[in-house]
N, C-alpha and C positions, 0 to 999 in steps of 0.2 A: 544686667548682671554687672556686679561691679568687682576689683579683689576686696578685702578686708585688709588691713595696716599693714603691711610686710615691709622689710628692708630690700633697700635697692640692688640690696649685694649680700650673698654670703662666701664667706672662708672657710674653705674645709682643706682636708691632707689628701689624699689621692689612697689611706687605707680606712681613713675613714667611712660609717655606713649612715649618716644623717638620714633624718626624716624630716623635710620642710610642710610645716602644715601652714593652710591655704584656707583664712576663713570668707568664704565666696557674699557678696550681699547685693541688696537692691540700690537703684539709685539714690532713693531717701534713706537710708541706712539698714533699714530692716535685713534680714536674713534669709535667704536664697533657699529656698528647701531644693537638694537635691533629689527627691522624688524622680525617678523616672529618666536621671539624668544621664551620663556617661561623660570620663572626663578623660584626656590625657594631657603628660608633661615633655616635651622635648628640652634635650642642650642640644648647641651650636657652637664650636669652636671655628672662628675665620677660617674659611678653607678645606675645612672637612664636613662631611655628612652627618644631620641631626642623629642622635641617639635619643630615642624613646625609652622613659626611666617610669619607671613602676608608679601608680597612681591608685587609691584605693580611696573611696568613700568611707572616708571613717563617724560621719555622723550625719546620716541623710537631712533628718528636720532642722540641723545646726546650721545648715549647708557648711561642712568643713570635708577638706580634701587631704592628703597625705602624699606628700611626691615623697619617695626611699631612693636612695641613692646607692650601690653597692659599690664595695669595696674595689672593685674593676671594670664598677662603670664609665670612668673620668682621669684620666691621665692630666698631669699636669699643666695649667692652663686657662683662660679664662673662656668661660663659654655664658653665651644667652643661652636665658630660661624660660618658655613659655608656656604655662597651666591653659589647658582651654577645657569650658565645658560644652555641651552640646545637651538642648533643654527641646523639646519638642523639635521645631525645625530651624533653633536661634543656634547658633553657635560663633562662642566668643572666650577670646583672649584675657583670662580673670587676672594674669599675672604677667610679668615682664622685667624679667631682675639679673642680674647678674652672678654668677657663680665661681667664686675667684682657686682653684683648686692648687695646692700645693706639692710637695713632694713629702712625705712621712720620713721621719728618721729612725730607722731602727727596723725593726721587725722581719716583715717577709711580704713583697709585694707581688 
């Protein structure tokens, strides 16, 4: 299993609700059928405890993933981000990216 193109980083605001989709593939490039699979996404901020962030199969035969990020899930901050799937009895790291989080101006946090 390998990720599909993703950027090394993303920028979001801390009211922000992103959805990072995650196209999972084979060595040779083919496409990863989620069949059967389960997946989840953790952040890591230096020094504090991973938060486990919402993960959904959004197209099993595409193999593509959906990490959602809520509005109060991520305080201000840069954290690693890691997608892992888990295929029969393989389980592997499809992604490893950074998530640069800011502060929103205005609203209500």
């Amino acid at each position: 299993m390998e990720a599909g193109e993703l950027s090394n980083s993303y920028e979001i605001h801390d009211m922000d609700t992103p959805e990072i989709r995650v196209p999972v593939t084979k060595s040779d490039g083919s496409v990863l059928s989620l069949s059967g699979a389960t997946v989840e996404a953790w952040a890591k901020r230096h020094g504090q405890d991973a938060i486990e962030l919402t993960t959904t199969i959004t197209d099993e035969a595409g193999g593509i993933i959906t990490v959602s990020v809520g509005a109060d899930d991520l305080d201000e901050g840069v954290y690693t981000l890691h997608v892992r799937v888990t295929k029969a009895t393989e389980t592997q790291t499809v992604v490893e990216a950074y998530i640069i989080v800011k502060v929103s101006i205005g609203g209500s946090a």
